[in-house]
Steps between C-alpha positions, in 0.01 A plus 500: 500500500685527848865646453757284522789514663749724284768203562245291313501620225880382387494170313803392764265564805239272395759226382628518832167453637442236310840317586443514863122357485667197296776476746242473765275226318833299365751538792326144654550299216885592428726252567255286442494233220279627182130484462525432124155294400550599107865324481679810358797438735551173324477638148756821649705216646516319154598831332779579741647176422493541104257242493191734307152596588440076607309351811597204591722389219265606242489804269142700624302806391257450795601775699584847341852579503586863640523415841679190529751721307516743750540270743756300309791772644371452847538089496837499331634749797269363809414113359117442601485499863414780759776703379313540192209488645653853676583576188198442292279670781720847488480543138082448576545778736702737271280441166184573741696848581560558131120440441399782744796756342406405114125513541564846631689630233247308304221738649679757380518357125154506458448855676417435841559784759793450726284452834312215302826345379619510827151338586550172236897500613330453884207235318754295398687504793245376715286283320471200673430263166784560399728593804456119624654353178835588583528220716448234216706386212233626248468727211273742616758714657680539209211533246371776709859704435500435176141634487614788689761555261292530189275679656784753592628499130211507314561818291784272378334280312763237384660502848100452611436207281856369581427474868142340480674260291732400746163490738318275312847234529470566909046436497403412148162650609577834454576441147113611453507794663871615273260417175202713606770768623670507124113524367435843702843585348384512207108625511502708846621931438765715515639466125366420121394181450868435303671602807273272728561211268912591493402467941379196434755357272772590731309335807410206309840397403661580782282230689538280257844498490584263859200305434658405148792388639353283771318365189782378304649347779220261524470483150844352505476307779153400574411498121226773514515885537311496845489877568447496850452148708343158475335586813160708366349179399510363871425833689195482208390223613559524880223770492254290262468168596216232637649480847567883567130619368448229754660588784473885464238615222200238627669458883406785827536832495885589503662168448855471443585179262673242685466156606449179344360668177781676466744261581373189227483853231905525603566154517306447127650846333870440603506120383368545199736810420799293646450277164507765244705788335437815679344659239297206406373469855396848489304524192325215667413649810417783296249367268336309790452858680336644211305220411339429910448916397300414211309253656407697833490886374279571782667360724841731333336778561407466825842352569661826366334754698585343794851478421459879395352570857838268647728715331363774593397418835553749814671201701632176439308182545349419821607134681845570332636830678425649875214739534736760558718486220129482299391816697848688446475456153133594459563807657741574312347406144129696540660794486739401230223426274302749561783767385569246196121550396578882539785487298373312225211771369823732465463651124863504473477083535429522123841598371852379498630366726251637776312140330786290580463405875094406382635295189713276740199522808240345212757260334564326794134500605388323204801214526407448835108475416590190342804346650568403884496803697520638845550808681890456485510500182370855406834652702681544187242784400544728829720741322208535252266525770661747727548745169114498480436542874696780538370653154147429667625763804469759243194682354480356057668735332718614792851315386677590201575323158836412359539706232493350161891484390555306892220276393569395162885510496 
């Protein structure tokens, strides 16, 4: 691996790295009013007034909570125009410089080498996927430092399990990877199998604990203990439906799903959800997802390796962003990958919590083989990512393993 700068290789230097590429990609839009196209500045707006987790006037579980509740503070102080929107847009900037200085103290959790810490600090940094969400009111900047953060405490197993919790109320869709993360726990070395199962417990509970009470509260007011959102069944069926295999499984190479199709599916979806209870409306959207999957498991299968090859996909779409930002991005991503493969035939991958970043990599993968994906939305998982790059700039067996007490305690 090329040396690194020695300045590098302080968790400050590539948080400040990171701060001034978001300063550069946000500094246009500040000022500006918010790009919000999920509605959590209405829901933080209804919080800041004592009103409760509502959207317009009624009571919802449709988005997931955490970040309207961060952004609660910001719309009582700044109200919701571009004054928040300057607000809003510098925490994005400081939780992406967080990411960078937490996923390098999380290389050095799971025994990487200072130069490759340094190396996933300076990943993180610069990654463009996730870089260019700062400038949206959207999750992904904050589910990536909550990633970030687990990642960084993972020989702390309830403070682990705590924070993917707290990640799974930001993007319900890492949820999967937190469960196979709590299963390597519990089978993967160093301990006895009681003190992997005591790892487990503690991770296990932890995580459960914010989910439960985001539960209860829609127990109590919605009337059933939805765990994370009435949203799965209509991201479910967004992905697996008659007019998207359509448009984009049966249409030209490449297509993008928009148009007519697209529009009547919207039109349809959102009036016949209007009528019902949330959760009502999204069992129903639900069950009609899984049962078009019954009847077209070809078709599934097919459908999910392409939105495998999406998520994973060197660049974004092409027809929706300039060639250059497509090229930029390739040229960074080959590379990337090609470390990632590296890193994953790494022996120490099968302990604890050297397993962790590939527990949250393959969770998300397999949520997003089945529900509506793009490239944007695997930018929660760069901290994972960059820790198996810059393991992959090392020779297997080269980094060391946290010893047993730091991994089980």
């Amino acid at each position: 691996m090329p040396r690194l700068s020695h300045a590098l290789r302080h968790p400050l230097a590539v948080a400040g790295l990171a701060l001034i590429v978001r300063v550069m990609l946000v500094a246009p839009r500040l000022g500006q009013p918010a790009e919000d196209p999920d509605n959590y500045v209405p829901l933080a707006a209804a919080l800041a007034a004592g009103e409760g987790f509502q959207l317009q006037g009624r009571p919802t579980a449709y988005r997931p909570p955490l970040y309207p509740l961060v952004l609660a503070p910001l719309v009582a102080a700044f109200g919701t125009g571009p004054a928040f929107n300057t607000a809003a847009l510098t925490l994005q900037i400081l939780l992406g410089a967080a990411t960078a200085a937490l996923t390098h103290q999380a290389a050095r959790t799971i025994g990487l080498a200072p130069p490759a810490a340094a190396l996933a600090g300076l990943i993180v940094a610069l990654d463009p996927v996730l870089a260019v969400q700062a400038r949206s009111i959207m999750t992904e900047t904050l589910t990536a430092a909550l990633l970030a953060a687990a990642l960084a405490t993972a020989t702390r197993p309830g403070l682990c399990g705590l924070i993917l919790g707290l990640a799974a109320l930001a993007r319900p869709s890492t949820l999967a990877g937190a469960a196979l993360a709590a299963l390597a726990a519990a089978t993967l070395p160093p301990g006895p199998l009681p003190r992997r199962i005591l790892r487990a417990v503690k991770l296990s509970l932890a995580l459960a604990l914010p989910l439960s009470v985001w539960a209860l509260r829609n127990a109590l007011i919605l009337g059933e203990p939805i765990l994370t959102t009435t949203h799965g069944g209509y991201t479910l069926y967004l992905a697996n439906n008659p007019e998207y295999y359509a448009d984009v499984l049966h249409g030209p190479p490449g297509a993008v799903w928009s148009g007519p199709n697209q529009l009547r599916f919207f039109r349809r979806v959102n009036t016949e959800a209007a009528q019902l209870p949330e959760p009502v409306a999204d069992r129903l959207l639900r069950d009609r997802a899984l049962r078009f999957i019954a009847e077209h498991p070809i078709d599934f299968v097919h459908a999910a390796l392409a939105r495998l090859c999406r998520f994973w996909a060197l660049a974004p779409a092409p027809g929706v962003y300039p060639d250059p930002l497509r090229l930029t991005t390739a040229a960074w991503t080959l590379p990337l990958w090609i470390l990632t493969l590296r890193g994953l035939c790494h022996r120490p991958l099968l302990t604890w919590p050297a397993a962790l970043p590939v527990a949250l990599i393959l969770g998300l993968t397999l949520v997003h083989s089945v529900y509506w994906t793009d490239l944007r939305m695997r930018a929660p998982i760069v901290p994972a990512i960059a820790l198996l790059a810059a393991r992959g700039t090392s020779r297997p067996g080269r980094q060391s393993v946290p010893s047993e007490a730091a991994a089980s305690c």
